[in-house]
C-alpha positions in Angstrom: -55.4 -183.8 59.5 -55.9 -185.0 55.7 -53.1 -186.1 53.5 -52.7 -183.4 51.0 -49.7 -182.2 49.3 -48.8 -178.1 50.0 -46.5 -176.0 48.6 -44.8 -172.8 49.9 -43.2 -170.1 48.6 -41.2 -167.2 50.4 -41.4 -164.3 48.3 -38.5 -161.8 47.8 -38.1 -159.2 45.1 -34.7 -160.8 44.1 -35.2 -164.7 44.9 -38.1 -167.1 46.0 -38.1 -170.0 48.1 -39.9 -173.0 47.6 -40.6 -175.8 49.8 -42.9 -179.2 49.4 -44.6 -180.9 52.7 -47.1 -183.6 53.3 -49.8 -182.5 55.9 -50.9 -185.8 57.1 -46.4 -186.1 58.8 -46.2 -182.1 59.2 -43.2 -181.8 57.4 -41.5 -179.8 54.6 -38.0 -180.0 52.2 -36.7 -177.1 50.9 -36.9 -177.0 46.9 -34.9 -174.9 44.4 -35.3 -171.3 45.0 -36.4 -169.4 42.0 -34.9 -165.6 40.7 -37.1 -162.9 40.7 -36.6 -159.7 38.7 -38.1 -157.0 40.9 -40.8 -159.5 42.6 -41.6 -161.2 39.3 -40.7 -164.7 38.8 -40.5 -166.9 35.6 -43.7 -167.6 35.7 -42.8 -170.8 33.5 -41.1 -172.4 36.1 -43.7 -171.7 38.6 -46.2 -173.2 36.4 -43.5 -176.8 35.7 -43.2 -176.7 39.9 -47.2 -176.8 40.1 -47.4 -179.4 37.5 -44.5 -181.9 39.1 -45.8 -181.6 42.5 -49.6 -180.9 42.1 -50.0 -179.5 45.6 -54.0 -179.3 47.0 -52.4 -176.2 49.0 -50.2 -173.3 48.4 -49.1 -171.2 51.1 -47.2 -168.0 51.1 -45.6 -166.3 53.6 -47.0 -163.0 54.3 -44.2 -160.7 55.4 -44.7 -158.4 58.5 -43.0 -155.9 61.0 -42.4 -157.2 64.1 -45.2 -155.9 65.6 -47.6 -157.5 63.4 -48.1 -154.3 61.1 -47.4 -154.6 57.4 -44.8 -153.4 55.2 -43.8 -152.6 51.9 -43.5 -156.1 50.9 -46.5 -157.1 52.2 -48.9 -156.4 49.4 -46.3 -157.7 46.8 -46.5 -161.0 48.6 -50.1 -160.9 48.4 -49.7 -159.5 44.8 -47.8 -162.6 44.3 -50.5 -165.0 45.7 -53.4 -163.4 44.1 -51.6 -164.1 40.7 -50.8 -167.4 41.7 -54.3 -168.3 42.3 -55.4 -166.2 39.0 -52.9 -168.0 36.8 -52.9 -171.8 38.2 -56.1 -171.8 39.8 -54.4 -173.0 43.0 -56.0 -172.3 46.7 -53.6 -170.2 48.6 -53.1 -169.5 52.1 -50.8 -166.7 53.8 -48.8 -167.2 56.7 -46.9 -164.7 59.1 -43.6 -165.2 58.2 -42.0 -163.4 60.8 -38.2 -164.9 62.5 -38.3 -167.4 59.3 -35.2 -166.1 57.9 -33.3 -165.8 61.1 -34.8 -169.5 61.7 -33.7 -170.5 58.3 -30.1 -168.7 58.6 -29.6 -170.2 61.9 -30.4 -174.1 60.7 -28.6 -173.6 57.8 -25.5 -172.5 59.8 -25.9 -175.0 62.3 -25.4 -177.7 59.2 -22.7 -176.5 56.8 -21.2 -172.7 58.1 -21.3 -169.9 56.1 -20.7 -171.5 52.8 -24.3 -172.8 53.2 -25.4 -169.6 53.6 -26.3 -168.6 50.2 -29.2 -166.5 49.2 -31.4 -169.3 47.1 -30.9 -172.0 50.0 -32.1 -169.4 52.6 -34.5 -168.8 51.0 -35.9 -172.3 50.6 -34.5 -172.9 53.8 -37.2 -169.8 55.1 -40.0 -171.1 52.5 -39.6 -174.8 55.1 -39.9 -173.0 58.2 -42.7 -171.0 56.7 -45.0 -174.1 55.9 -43.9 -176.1 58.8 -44.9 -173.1 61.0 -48.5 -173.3 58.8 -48.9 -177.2 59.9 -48.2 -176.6 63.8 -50.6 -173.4 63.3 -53.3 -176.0 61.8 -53.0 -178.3 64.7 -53.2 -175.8 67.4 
């Protein structure tokens, strides 16, 4: 287990999550979510969220059915990485991201209701339970 600094996103077509961890405790915070119009973020920001944080890893969840096949949004999330990586130059990994909205909703209820149930902190919220689920994954 090194100490390196990774990043996630959960992608969505409307809104992306974002979420910072350390490797070395296992643990991530949820960051601002970003809009999307039609799975296409501002890349700008993107590019200001790389810069602050300089991660050594990027990890995006990699939507799928429950039965492990892919969907629709499958190969826009990897759409999304691939550009990440061809923009930035960052190394990207994709992770199953299956239950990590349910996870997310659930946590976020659990803490504030339904008023903290709004779409940009679910989001995040998801993009946490995503890279958290990537660091027990590493361990195992």
């Amino acid at each position: 287990m090194s100490n390196r600094t990774i990043l996630a996103f959960d992608f969505g077509t409307k809104s992306i999550g974002a979420a910072i961890g350390q490797e070395i405790t296992g643990t991530a915070r949820a960051l601002a979510a970003f809009k999307a119009q039609d799975g296409t973020p501002d890349w700008q920001k993107i590019e200001r969220l790389l810069k602050e944080w300089q991660p050594d890893l990027v990890v995006v969840g990699l939507p799928l059915n429950m039965d492990g096949t892919e969907q629709p949004l499958t190969e826009r999330a990897r759409k999304f990485a691939n550009r990440l990586h061809g923009r930035f130059g960052v190394q990207i990994a994709l992770q199953d991201e299956r239950l990590s909205t349910v996870e997310a909703r659930a946590h976020l209820f659990d803490r504030g209701g339904f008023r903290a149930l709004d779409k940009g902190s679910v989001d995040s919220a998801s993009a946490v339970v995503i890279l958290e689920s990537w660091f027990e994954q590493q361990l195992g």
